[in-house]
ROTIVEX-709014 format. One record per residue (C-alpha): x, y, z. Coordinates in steps of 0.02 Angstrom, whole numbers, plus 50000, padded with zeros to 5 digits. Layout:
REM ROTIVEX-709014
@east:X | north:Y | up:Z
...
This chain:
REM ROTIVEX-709014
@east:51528 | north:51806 | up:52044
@east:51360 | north:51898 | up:52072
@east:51362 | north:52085 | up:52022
@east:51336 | north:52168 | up:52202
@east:51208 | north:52293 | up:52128
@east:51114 | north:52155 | up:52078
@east:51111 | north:52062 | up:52260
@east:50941 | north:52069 | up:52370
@east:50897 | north:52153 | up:52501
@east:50835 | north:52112 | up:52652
@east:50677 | north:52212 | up:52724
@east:50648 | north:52164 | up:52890
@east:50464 | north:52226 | up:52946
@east:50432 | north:52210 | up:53153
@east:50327 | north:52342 | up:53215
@east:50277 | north:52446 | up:53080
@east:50184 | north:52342 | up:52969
@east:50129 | north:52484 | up:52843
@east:50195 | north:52528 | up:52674
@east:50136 | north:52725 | up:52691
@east:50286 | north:52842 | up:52813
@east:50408 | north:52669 | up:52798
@east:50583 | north:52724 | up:52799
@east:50662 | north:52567 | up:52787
@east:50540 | north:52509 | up:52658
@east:50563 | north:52675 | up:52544
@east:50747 | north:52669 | up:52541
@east:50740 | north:52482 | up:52503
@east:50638 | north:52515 | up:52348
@east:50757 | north:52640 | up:52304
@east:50890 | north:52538 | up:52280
@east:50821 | north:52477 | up:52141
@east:50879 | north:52297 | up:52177
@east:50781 | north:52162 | up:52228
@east:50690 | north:52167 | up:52391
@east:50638 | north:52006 | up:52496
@east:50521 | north:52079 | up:52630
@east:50519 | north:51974 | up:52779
@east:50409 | north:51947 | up:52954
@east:50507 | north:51863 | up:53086
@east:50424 | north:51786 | up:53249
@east:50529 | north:51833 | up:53387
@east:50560 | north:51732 | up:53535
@east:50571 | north:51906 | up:53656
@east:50504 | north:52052 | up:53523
@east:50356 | north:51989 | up:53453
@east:50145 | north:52033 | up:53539
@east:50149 | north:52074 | up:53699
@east:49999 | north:51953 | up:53744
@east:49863 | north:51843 | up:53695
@east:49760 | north:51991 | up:53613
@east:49894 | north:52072 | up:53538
@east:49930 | north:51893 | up:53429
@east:49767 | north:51896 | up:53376
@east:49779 | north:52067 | up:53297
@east:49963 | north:52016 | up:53228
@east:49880 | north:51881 | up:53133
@east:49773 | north:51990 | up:53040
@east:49905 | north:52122 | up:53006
@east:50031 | north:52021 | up:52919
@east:49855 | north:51942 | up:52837
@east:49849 | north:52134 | up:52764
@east:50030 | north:52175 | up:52755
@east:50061 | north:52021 | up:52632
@east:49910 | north:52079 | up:52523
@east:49974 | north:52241 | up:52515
@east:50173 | north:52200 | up:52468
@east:50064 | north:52067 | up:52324
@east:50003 | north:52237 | up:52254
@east:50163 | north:52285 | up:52237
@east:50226 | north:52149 | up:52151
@east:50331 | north:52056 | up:52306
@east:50258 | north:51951 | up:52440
@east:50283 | north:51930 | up:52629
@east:50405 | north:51813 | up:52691
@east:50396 | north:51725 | up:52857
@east:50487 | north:51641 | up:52965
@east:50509 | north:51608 | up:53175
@east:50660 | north:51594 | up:53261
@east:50800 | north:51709 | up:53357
@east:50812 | north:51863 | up:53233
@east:51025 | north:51822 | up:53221
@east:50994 | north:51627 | up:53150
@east:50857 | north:51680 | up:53039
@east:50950 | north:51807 | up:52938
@east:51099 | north:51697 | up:52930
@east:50985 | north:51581 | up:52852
@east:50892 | north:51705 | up:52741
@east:51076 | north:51788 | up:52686
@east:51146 | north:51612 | up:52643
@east:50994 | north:51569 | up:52552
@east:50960 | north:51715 | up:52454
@east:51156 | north:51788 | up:52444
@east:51073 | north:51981 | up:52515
@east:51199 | north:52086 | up:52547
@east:51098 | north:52207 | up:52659
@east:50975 | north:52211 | up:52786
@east:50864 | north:52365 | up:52832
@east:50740 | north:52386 | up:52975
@east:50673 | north:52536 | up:53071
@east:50720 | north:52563 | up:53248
@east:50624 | north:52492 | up:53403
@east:50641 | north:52572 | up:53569
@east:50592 | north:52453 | up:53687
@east:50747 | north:52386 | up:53806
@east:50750 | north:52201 | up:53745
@east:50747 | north:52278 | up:53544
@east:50856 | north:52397 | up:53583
@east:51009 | north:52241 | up:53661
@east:50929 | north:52138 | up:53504
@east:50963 | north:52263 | up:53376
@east:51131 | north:52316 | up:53462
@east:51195 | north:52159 | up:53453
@east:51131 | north:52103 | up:53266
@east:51201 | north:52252 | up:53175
@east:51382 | north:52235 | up:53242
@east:51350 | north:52051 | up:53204
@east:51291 | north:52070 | up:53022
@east:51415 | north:52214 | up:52986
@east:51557 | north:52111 | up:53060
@east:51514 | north:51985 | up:52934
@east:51516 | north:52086 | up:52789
@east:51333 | north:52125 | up:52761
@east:51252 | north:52303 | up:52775
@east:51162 | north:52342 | up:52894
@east:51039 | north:52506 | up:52937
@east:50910 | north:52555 | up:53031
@east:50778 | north:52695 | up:53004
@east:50683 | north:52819 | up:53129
@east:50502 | north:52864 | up:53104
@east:50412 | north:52745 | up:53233
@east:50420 | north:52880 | up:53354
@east:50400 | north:53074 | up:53302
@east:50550 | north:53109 | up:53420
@east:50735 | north:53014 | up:53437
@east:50745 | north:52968 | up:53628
@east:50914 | north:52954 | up:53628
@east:50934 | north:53189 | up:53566
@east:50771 | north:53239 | up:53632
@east:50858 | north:53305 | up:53833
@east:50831 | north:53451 | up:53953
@east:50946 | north:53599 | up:53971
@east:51045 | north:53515 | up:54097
@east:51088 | north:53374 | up:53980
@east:50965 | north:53254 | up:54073
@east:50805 | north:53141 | up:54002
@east:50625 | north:53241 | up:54053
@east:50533 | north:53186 | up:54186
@east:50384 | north:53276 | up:54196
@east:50265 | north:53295 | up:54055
@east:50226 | north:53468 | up:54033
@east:50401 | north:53515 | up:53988
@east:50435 | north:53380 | up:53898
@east:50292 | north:53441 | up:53792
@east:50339 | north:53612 | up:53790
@east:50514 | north:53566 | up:53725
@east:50407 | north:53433 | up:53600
@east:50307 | north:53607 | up:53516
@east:50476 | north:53713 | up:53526
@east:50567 | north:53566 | up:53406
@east:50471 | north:53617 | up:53273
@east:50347 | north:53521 | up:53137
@east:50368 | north:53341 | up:53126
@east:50449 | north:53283 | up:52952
@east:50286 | north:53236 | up:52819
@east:50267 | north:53055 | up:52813
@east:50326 | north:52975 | up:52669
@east:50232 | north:52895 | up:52524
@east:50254 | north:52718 | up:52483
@east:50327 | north:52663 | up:52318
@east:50222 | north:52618 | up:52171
@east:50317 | north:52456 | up:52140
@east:50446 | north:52319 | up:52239
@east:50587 | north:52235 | up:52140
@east:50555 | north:52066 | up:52168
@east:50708 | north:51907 | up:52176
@east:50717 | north:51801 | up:52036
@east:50678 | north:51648 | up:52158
@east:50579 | north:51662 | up:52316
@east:50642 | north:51592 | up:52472
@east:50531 | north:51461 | up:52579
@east:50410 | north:51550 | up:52681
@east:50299 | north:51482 | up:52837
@east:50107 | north:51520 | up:52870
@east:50045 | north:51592 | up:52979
@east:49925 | north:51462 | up:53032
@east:50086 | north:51377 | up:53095
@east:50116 | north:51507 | up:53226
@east:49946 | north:51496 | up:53279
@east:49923 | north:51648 | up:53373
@east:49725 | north:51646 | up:53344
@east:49626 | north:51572 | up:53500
@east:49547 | north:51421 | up:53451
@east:49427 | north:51341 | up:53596
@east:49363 | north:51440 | up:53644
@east:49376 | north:51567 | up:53529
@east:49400 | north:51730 | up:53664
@east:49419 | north:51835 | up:53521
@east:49269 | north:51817 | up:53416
@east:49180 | north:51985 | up:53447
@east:49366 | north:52076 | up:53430
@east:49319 | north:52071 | up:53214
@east:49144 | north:52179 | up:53252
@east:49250 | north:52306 | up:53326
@east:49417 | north:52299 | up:53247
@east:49496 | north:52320 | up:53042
@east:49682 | north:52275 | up:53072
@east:49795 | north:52317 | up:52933
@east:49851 | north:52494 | up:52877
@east:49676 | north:52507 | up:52767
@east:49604 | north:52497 | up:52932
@east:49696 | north:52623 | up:53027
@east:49703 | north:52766 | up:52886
@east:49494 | north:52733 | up:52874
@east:49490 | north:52751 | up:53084
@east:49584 | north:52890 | up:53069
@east:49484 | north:52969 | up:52905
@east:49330 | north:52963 | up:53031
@east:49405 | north:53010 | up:53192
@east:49464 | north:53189 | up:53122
@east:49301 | north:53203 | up:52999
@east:49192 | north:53143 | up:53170
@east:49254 | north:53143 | up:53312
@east:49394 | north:53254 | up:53345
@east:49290 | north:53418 | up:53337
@east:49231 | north:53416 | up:53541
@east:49372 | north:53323 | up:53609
@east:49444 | north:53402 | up:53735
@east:49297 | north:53400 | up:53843
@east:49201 | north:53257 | up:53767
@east:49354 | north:53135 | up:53765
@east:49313 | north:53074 | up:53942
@east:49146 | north:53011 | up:53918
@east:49151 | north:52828 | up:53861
@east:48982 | north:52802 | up:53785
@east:49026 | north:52942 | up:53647
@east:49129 | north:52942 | up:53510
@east:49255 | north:53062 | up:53534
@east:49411 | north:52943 | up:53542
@east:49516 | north:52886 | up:53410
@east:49537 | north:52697 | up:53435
@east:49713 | north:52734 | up:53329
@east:49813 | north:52654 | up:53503
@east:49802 | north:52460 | up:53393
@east:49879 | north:52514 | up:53241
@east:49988 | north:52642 | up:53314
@east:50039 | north:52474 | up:53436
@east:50115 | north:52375 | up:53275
@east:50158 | north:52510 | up:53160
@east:50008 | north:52507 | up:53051
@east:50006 | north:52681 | up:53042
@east:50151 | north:52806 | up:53110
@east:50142 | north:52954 | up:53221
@east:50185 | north:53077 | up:53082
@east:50038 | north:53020 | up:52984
@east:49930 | north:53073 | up:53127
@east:50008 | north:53233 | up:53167
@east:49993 | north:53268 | up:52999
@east:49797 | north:53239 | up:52984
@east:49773 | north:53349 | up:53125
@east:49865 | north:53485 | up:53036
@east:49750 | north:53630 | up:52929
@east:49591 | north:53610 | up:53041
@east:49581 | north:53774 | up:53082
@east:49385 | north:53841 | up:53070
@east:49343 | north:53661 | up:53048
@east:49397 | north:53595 | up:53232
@east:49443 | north:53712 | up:53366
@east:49638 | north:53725 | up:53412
@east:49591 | north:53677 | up:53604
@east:49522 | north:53493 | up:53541
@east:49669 | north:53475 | up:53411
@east:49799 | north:53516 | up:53551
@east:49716 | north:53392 | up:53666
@east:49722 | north:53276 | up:53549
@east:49914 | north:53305 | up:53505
@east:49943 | north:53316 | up:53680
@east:49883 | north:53097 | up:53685
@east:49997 | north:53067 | up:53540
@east:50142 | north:53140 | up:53643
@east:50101 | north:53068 | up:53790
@east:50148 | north:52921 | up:53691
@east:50318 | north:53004 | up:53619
@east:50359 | north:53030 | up:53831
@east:50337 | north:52866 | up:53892
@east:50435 | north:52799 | up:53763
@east:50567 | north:52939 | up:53807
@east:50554 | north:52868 | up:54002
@east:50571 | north:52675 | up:53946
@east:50724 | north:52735 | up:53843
@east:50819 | north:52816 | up:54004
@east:50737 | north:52690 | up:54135
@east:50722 | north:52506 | up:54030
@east:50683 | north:52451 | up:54196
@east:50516 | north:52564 | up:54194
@east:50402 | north:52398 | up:54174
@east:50454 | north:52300 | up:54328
@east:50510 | north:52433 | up:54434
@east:50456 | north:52595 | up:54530
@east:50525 | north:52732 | up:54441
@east:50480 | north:52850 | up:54615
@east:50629 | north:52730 | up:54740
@east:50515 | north:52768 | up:54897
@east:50375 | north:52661 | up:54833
@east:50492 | north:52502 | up:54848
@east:50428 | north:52465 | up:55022
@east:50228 | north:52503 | up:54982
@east:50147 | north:52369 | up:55094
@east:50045 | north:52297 | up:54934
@east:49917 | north:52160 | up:54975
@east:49916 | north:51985 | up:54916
@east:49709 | north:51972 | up:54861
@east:49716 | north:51840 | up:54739
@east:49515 | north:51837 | up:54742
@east:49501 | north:52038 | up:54743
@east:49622 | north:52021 | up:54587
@east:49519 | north:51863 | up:54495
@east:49353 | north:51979 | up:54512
@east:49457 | north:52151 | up:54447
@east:49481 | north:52036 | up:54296
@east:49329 | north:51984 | up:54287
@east:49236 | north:52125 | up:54302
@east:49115 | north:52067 | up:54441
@east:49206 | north:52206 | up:54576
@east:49011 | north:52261 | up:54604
@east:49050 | north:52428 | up:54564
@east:48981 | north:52474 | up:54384
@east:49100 | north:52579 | up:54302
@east:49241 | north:52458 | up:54346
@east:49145 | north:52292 | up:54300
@east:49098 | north:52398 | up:54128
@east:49284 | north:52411 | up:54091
@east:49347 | north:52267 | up:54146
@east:49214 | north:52191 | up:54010
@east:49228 | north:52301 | up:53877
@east:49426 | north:52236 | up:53871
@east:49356 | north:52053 | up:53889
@east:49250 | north:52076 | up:53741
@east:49338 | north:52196 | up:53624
@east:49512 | north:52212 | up:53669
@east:49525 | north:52370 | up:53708
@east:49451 | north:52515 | up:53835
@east:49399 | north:52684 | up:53854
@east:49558 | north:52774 | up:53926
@east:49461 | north:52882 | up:54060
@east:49412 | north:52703 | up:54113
@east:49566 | north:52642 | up:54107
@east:49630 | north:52768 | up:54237
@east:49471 | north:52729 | up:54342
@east:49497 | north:52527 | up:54355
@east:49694 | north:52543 | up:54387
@east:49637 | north:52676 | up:54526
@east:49513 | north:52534 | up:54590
@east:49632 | north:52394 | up:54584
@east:49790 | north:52500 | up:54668
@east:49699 | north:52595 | up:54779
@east:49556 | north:52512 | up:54837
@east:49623 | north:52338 | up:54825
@east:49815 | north:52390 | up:54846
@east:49877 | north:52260 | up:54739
@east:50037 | north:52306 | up:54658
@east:50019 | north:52400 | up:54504
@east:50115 | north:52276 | up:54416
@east:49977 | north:52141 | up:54419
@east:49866 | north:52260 | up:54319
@east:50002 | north:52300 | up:54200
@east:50025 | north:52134 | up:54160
@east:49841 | north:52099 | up:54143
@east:49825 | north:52240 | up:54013
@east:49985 | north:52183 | up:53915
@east:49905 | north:51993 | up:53889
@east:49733 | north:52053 | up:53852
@east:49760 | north:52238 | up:53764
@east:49754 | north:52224 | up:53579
@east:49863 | north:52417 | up:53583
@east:49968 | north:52329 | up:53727
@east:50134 | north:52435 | up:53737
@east:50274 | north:52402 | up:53826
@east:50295 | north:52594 | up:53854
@east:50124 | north:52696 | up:53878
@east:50074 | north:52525 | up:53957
@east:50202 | north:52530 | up:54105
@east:50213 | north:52727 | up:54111
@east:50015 | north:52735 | up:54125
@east:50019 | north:52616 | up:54279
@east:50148 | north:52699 | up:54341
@east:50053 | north:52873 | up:54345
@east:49896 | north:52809 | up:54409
@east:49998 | north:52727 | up:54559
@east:50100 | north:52869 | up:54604
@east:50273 | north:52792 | up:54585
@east:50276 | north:52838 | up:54416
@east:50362 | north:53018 | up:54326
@east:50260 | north:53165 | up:54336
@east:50139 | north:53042 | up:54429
@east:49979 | north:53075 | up:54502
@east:49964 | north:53096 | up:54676
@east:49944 | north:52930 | up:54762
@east:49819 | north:53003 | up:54879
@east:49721 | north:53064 | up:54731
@east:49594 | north:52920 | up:54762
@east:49469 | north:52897 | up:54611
@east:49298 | north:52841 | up:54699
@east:49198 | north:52734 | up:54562
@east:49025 | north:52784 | up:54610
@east:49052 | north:52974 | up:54583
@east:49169 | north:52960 | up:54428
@east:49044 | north:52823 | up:54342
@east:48895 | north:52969 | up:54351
@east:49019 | north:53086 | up:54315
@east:49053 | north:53031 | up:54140
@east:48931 | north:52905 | up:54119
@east:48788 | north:53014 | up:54171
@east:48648 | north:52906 | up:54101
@east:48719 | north:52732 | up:54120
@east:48730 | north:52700 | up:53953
@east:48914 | north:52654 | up:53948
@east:48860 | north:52532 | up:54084
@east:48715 | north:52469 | up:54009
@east:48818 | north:52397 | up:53862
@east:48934 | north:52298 | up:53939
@east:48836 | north:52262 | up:54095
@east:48680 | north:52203 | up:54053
@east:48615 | north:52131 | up:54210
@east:48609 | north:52313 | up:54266
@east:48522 | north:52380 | up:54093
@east:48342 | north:52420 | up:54162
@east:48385 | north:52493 | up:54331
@east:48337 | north:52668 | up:54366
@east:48476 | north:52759 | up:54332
@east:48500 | north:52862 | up:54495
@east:48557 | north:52689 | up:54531
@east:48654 | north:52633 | up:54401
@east:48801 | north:52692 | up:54481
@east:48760 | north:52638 | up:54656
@east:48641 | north:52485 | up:54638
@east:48716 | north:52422 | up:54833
@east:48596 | north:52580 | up:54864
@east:48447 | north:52544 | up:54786
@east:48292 | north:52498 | up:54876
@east:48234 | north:52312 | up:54857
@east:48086 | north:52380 | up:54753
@east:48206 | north:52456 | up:54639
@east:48309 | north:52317 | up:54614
@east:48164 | north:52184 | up:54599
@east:48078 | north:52298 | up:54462
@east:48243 | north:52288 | up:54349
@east:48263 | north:52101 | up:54375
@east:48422 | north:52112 | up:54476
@east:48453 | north:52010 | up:54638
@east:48619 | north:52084 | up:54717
@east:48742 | north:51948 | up:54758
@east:48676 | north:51844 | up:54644
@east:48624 | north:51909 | up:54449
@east:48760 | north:52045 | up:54499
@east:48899 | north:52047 | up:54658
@east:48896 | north:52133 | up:54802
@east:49058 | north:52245 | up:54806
@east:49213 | north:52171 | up:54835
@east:49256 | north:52304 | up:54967
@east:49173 | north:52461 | up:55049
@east:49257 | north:52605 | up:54936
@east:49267 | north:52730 | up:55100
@east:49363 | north:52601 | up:55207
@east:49481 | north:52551 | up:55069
@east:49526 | north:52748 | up:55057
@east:49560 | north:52766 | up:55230
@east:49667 | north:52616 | up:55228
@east:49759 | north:52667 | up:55072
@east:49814 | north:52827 | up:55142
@east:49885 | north:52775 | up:55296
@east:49970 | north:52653 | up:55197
@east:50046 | north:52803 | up:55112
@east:50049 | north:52884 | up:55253
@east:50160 | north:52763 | up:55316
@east:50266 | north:52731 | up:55161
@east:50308 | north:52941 | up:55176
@east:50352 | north:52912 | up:55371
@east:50462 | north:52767 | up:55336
@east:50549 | north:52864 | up:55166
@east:50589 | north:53029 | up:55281
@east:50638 | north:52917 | up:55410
């Protein structure tokens, strides 16, 4: 009979593919046993879309080479978590399993239900904190209640003291005496092949927890000093691009906090708080999905459940496109196309366009950004929407109508955010760049543009689709006091 000290165990990575701030991984080392690491593709739990696979690929790419310098490997395999480890157990006779939590609705049932079903057949079974820097579940308000409102959810985050320092990854990984089977990942194929969608994602992007400690290395030597007030301008470099590998665990929250920490005469407090303030806004949307699962698919404000929304299937097609005719919208709507990702003061300004210009359900977008977001999470994904279409906590006003023309030269003053990922409009004068429905025929000739034709026309008049989406709130408020 096997020695149980000498049995495997099990480390299950999902969303935190690191080695650096691992719980799971650290106490698996320290067991001093022998450790089969292991990737499972989830049915239910896995990318959120399209983009999000193609980063995956790349990350377990860099997760296995990192567990090979440690003397293990990476083990793969697809299939409902429950049959897999079965499997695995039978295979390899573990006698534990270790993971770290997840606290999205459908891996919070998953997890539920696989621990009571590993435990109840004999096999240990734990699971770790440390992908957020606050438990959902203890984090509530005087009363007893979950936070709905940001500000004192973040006032309550600073009075709860430092977060713990990460943890450093072990030196070495007891490896099995035989290796189970393992799949590749070239038979999950979650790369785009024709076309390949994805091809200018690698200019841009370094998956893999190299990648993320080297973004964030030059976001807090580069660009953190100035962002508070320079965050909002997309054509500078005063955002952290961390939102990928924060999205599959490639770097934790604590690690972050923790590089923003002893700044002082470097950066200046106001752009480290700022800054903090982002990485919590993460911590409280995960804190609403925890109390409100539902947070994704329905309005977390009740009164929005009658909003007349419109059907606009071609106002929707040219949001995704980017060919609205308004500038700052087509610039983000590209820049996701191309790289994955956007500049979150754009974000807020398309989701503005498509809700309230367009008034297509917020949903629609938030299910455009999950498929095509490479930092697509379930969470900030749904809360954001949420916020920008007033149904959300601590939401915006709904009648707090962003117009495109006057927040594009707002914070993109010269165009030159435009300019990149618009290039039709690159050589007009840039009182127009904004406005280019404005611009004199002269203007428009001279920079090689023919409106409705090298670039659209917009897809509706921004002053009538105000009016019209505040008497449809309007009317939503009659109906709700009614």
């Amino acid at each position: 009979m096997q020695d149980p000290g000498d049995t495997p165990v099990i480390l299950w990575f999902r969303k935190d593919l690191r080695l650096g701030d691992n719980r799971a991984l650290v106490h698996a080392a320290a067991t001093g046993r022998p450790v089969i690491p292991l990737y499972i593709h989830e049915p239910n739990n896995g990318p959120l879309g399209r983009a999000q696979c193609w980063w995956l690929h790349h990350s377990l790419v860099a997760l296995g080479r990192s567990l090979e310098r440690l003397g293990s490997r990476l083990i793969l395999r697809s299939g409902p978590p429950q049959a897999v480890l079965s499997t695995l157990i039978a295979e390899s006779g573990a006698t534990e399993v270790l993971w770290n939590r997840r606290y999205d609705p459908d891996g919070i049932e998953s997890d539920s239900v696989l621990k009571a079903a590993l435990r109840g057949d004999g096999i240990t079974a734990h699971s770790f904190s440390g992908q957020l820097l606050h438990e959902p579940s203890r984090m509530k308000t005087g009363t007893g209640g979950f936070y709905r409102v940001y500000t004192p959810f973040w006032r309550a985050f600073e009075n709860s003291g430092e977060p713990e320092e990460p943890l450093q990854p072990p030196t070495a990984m007891p490896a099995p005496d035989v290796w189970p089977d393992t799949e590749t990942l070239d038979d999950w194929r979650l790369l785009p092949t024709t076309p390949d969608w994805a091809a200018e994602f690698r200019n841009v992007w370094t998956p893999g927890e190299v990648g993320a400690r080297r973004r964030l290395q030059d976001f807090v030597s580069g660009g953190l000093q100035g962002y508070a007030i320079r965050r909002d301008f997309p054509a500078e470099p005063h955002v952290s691009m961390l939102s990928p590998h924060l999205a599959l665990g490639e770097i934790s929250p604590a690690q972050i906090w923790h590089a923003t920490r002893g700044l002082a005469g470097d950066v200046p407090v106001e752009d480290v708080t700022s800054f903090r303030k982002e990485l919590v806004w993460r911590e409280f949307s995960y804190h609403l999905l925890f109390h409100f699962p539902e947070l994704p698919r329905r309005n977390f404000s009740e009164k929005f459940g009658g909003f007349p929304w419109r059907s606009d299937p071609d106002g929707l097609r040219r949001w995704q496109r980017g060919e609205t005719g308004y500038p700052i919208v087509d610039a983000g709507m590209r820049q996701l196309w191309q790289t994955g990702w956007m500049h979150n003061r754009v974000r807020m300004i398309v989701a503005s366009f498509l809700v309230k210009d367009l008034l297509i359900d917020w949903r629609e977008g938030e299910s455009w950004f999950r498929d095509t977001l490479v930092d697509a999470d379930p969470a900030s994904n749904a809360a954001s929407w949420q916020w920008v279409s007033g149904s959300g906590a601590d939401a915006a006003p709904f009648f707090r109508i962003f117009n495109p023309v006057s927040q594009g030269e707002k914070f993109d003053p010269e165009g030159a955010y435009v300019r990149k990922f618009v290039p039709e409009l690159a050589r007009l004068d840039t009182r127009y760049i904004h406005r280019p429905f404005e611009a004199p025929a002269a203007v428009l000739a001279k920079a090689g543009i023919d409106l409705g034709k090298t670039y659209p026309q917009p897809v509706v008049d921004h002053k009538m689709a105000r009016e019209r989406a505040l008497a449809a709130f309007r009317g939503l408020a009659v109906s709700s006091s009614g």
